[in-house]
C-alpha positions, 0 to 999 in steps of 0.5 A: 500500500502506498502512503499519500500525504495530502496537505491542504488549506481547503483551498481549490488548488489543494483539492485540485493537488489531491485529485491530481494524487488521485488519478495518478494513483487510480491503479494503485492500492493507496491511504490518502491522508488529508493534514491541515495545520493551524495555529489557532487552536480555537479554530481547531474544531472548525477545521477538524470538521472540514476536514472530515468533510474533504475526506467525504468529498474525496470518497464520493468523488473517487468511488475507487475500491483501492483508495482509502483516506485519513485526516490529519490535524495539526496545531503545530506550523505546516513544517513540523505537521508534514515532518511528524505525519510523514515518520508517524505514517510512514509516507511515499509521497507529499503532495502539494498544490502551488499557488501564487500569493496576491501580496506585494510578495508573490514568491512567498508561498512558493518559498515557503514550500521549498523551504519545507522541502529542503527541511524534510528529508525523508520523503518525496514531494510532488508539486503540482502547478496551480489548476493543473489537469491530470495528464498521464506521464509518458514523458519525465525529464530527469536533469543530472550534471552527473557529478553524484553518484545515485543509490538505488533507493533514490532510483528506485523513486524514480523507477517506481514513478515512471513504471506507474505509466510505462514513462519514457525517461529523459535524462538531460545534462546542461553541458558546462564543460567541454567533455565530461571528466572521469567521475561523470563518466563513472557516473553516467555508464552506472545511471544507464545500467540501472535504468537498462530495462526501462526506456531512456534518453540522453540530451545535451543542451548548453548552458545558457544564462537563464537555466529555468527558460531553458528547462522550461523550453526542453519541458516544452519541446519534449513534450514532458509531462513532469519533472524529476529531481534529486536533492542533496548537498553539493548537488546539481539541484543546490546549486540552481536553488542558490540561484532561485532557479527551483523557485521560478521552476515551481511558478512558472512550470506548466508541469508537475515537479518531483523532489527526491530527497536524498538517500544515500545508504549509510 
């Protein structure tokens, strides 16, 4: 059984996050857990019924026997909440809606959600663009400078969501060298034996300026569906959120963005 984590503020880009979840998961046998946080504990009653109430929604909604659901109640802040719901549950995958603020800051809850991102480091986060229709997934971009050696339990993350769909896997290097030194090659040739038995492709841009356009424009012209990422220090996946570039990734893609934390084995 696969454990979804489903945050929300009750809002229709959580719901259309949550539907997203779940056609993607139609086949699978899936818990879905609806966590809403609220600092206002005399709001906690009010929440707690709305929450039941999303959970009847998705019932009715989704009318699939492989589907079961949960709510979740914080009073704690939405980091903390996501951070305990995912150990205590056990969660595959956080799912979360964007949205662009109407205040004077408009990347603000686009930061606050990296931030929850960078701060767990245990599960998975699908980020869904806001009012985004559910697509299946038959093409996924994968971007690697080939720098890191990959575990196979943060590949198999990747295996796992592409076998949904039989998706095709793009594997896309920004070239910022002339030719790739010997630990890019290592890591490259152990990438392309993991992922032998499913359909890859290798693509080489170069680098330009403005990375997020330029991933956006190979989103585009692919035809990706979603894109898949590995987070870890020192990382490809670093160093483009030191330049802001994830942050303009999650606002300005028209596609789902897949985190995979880091798990090397220890």
């Amino acid at each position: 059984m696969k454990r979804i984590l489903l945050p929300t503020d009750f809002s229709d880009n959580s719901w259309s996050a949550a539907v997203y979840a779940l056609k993607l998961y139609i086949d699978e046998v899936c818990m879905f857990y609806f966590l809403h946080a609220t600092h206002k504990k005399s709001l906690k009653s009010e929440a707690f019924k709305s929450l039941l109430q999303l959970k009847e929604q998705a019932e009715e909604s989704n009318a699939n026997a492989n589907h079961s659901f949960d709510v979740i109640l914080s009073t704690q802040n939405l980091k903390t909440a996501i951070k305990k719901a995912v150990k205590k549950h056990k969660i595959d995958v956080t799912v979360m809606g964007t949205k662009v603020s109407t205040m004077a800051n408009k990347f603000f809850f686009v930061s606050n959600t990296l931030k929850i991102v960078k701060r767990i480091k245990t599960s998975p986060f699908l980020i869904i663009p806001e009012e985004y229709d559910f697509v299946i997934p038959k093409q996924v971009a994968f971007p690697t400078d080939y720098n890191r050696f990959y575990s196979y339990l943060e590949l198999d993350v990747l295996k796992d969501f592409v076998s949904l769909y039989n998706s095709k896997i793009r594997i896309v290097h920004i070239n910022v060298e002339e030719k790739l030194n010997d630990i890019q090659e290592y890591n490259i040739e152990s990438l392309k034996n993991y992922l032998e038995d499913y359909e890859y492709s290798l693509h080489w841009m170069p680098k330009y300026t403005n990375k997020a356009k330029e991933i956006n424009a190979f989103i585009e012209d692919l035809n990706i569906d979603i894109l898949i990422m590995i987070k870890n220090k020192h990382s490809f996946f670093e160093k483009i959120i030191k330049e802001d570039l994830v942050k303009k990734l999650v606002l300005n893609s028209k596609v789902p963005f897949l985190i995979i934390p880091n798990c090397n084995i220890k």
